[in-house]
N, C-alpha and C positions, 0 to 999 in steps of 0.2 A: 775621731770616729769611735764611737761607742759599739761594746762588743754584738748589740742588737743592731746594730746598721749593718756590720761585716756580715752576722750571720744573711741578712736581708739581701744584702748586695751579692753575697754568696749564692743564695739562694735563687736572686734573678740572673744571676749570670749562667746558672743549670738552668733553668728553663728557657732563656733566650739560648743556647746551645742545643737544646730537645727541641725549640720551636723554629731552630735554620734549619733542622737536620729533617724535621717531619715537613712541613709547609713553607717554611721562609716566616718574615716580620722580627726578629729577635729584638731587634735594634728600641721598638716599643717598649721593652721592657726591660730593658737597659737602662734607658735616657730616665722612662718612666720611676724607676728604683732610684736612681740619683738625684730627680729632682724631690722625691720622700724624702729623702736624707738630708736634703736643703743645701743641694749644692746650686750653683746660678746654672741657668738654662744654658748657656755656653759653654758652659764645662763642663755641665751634663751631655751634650751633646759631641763635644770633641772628645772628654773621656771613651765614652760611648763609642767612637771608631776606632778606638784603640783598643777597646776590647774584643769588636768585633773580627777585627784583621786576622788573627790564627786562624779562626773559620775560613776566612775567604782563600788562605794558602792550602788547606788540607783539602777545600771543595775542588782546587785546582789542581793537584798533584793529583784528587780522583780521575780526572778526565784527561790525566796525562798523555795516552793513548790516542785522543782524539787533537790533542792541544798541537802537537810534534807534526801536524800534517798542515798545518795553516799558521805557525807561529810568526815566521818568516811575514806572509802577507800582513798579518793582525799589527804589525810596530807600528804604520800608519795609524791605525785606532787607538792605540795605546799611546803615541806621542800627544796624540790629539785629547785622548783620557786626560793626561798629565795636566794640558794647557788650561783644559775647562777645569779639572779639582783645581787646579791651583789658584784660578781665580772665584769657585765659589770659597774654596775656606779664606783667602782674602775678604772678598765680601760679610764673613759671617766674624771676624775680629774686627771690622770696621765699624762694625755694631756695639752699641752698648747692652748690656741684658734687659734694661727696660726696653728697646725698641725691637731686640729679638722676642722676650717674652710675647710682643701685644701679636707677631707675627706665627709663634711656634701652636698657637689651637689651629691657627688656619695650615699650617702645613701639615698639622697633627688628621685633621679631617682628609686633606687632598689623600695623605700618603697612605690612611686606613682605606678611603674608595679606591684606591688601586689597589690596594694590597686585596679588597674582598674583591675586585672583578680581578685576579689575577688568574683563576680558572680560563677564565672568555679573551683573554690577553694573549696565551701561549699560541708561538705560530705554530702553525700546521705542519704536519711531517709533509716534507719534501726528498724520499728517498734517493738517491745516485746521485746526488748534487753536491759537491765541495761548498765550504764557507767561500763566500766569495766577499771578502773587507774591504772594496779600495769605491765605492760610489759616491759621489759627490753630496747625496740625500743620505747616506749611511754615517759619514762623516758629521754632517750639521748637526743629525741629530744624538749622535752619539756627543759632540762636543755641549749641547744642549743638558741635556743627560749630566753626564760630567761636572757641569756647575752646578746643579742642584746634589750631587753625591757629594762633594764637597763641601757644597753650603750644609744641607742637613741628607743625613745617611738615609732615612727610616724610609720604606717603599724603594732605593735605588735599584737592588734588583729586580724587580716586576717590573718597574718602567725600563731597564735596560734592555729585557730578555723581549718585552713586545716592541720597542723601537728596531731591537734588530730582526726581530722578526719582519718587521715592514721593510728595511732595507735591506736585509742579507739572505744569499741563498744558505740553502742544508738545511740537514733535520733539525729536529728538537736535540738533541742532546749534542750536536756540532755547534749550534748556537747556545747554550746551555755551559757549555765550557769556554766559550768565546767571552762570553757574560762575565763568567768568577774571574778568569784571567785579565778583563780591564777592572774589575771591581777590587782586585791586589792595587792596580794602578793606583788609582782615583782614591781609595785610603791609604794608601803609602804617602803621598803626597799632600795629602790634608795632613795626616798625624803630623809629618814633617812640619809642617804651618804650626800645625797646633802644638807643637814641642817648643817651636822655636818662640810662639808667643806665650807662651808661660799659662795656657787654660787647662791644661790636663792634670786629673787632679788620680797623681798615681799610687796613692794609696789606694784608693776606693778600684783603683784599676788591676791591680794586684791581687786584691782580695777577687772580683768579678774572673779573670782569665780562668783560672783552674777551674772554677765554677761550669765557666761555660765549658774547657775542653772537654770534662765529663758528663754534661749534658748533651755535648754532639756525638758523645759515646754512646750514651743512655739513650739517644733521639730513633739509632736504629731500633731498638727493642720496640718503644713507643710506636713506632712506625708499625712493627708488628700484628701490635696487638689494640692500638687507638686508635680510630678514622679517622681523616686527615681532616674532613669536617668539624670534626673535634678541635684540633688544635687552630684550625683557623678561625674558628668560631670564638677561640679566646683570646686568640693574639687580635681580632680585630676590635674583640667587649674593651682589650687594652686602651687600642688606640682612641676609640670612644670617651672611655674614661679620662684619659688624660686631656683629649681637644677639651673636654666639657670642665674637666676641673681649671686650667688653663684661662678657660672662657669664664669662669667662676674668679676668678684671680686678677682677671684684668679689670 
């Protein structure tokens, strides 16, 4: 790794840290900065949730407050978290990087259309209503979910937070912390995969973590004083970029 790739990987790892903290997407630009640097799609991609994971424990610890009133119920979603990552990160070493490459512009597209309808996604406040986790439709599609956080990270929270919106009760922010808390799950469990089959490439993972912690610092400030239009407007020009270069490559 040459001192211009660290600086690089450094570099997207603050802005995917400012870009979980203002709108969500980081994970684009992640994946996106390692596969610059010419690591295989695979291990840009399993790196990539190993960088992301510190995010998802500090978004959860925020909602501590909220988490302590439903955790009890939530094990069921969360056992069920486990079963699905475990079988997408299965799924995604089962692959060779020519057969994920010809795959990752089209999930590179799927996961930027969600991410830009993620406005129109978010359910509806439902004031005086507890999370309610134990539905037999909340379940499926949560384990649904699951296999593709697993398989590939990028969009898993926007399609988590509107899946549970359609099956679960509570507000936005009861579901909101519902969300980061299986989302610990479901990357605990891939990393685990992805450690034990040998694709993380922990240099380049090293250099990215601090990067990002002080861009989820930096992402409050942004938040401040950048429209949030702003920042999704460029984490989605990302995702574009990359489905199209991707599609350029195959």
């Amino acid at each position: 790794m040459s001192l211009f790739d660290a600086i690089l990987l450094f570099f997207a790892g603050f802005l995917s840290g400012a870009a979980n903290a203002v709108a969500g997407g980081g994970t684009f630009i992640t994946f996106g900065a390692m596969t610059l640097v010419g690591l295989p799609p695979i291990v840009a991609n399993a790196t990539s949730s190993v960088t992301q994971f510190p995010g998802y424990i500090t978004s959860t610890l925020a909602y501590w407050d909220d988490i302590r009133h439903f955790w009890r119920g939530a094990l069921l979603l969360s056992l069920i978290s486990a079963v699905g990552a475990l079988a997408g990160a299965l799924i995604l070493l089962a692959l060779d990087n020519p057969s994920f490459r010809i795959l990752v512009p089209w999930l590179l597209l799927g996961a930027t259309a969600l991410f830009a309808a993620g406005p129109w996604l978010k359910p509806a406040p439902k004031p005086g209503h507890e999370a309610s986790v134990g539905s037999f439709a909340g379940s499926l599609a949560q384990f649904v979910t699951a296999i593709y956080g697993g398989f590939f990270g990028a969009g898993m929270g926007v399609m988590m937070l509107a899946t549970l919106g359609l099956t679960q009760a509570g507000d936005y922010h009861r579901l909101n912390a519902l969300k980061n808390m299986l989302a610990i799950v479901i990357a605990a469990v891939a990393i685990v995969v992805f450690v034990s089959g040998g694709v993380v490439a922990w240099p380049q993972a090293i250099v990215m973590i601090p990067g990002g912690a002080l861009g989820g610092y930096a992402g409050v400030w942004i938040a401040k004083r950048v429209p949030q239009n702003v920042v999704r407007g460029f984490v989605i020009a990302v995702g574009l970029f990359l489905a199209f270069y991707y599609f350029g490559k195959g």
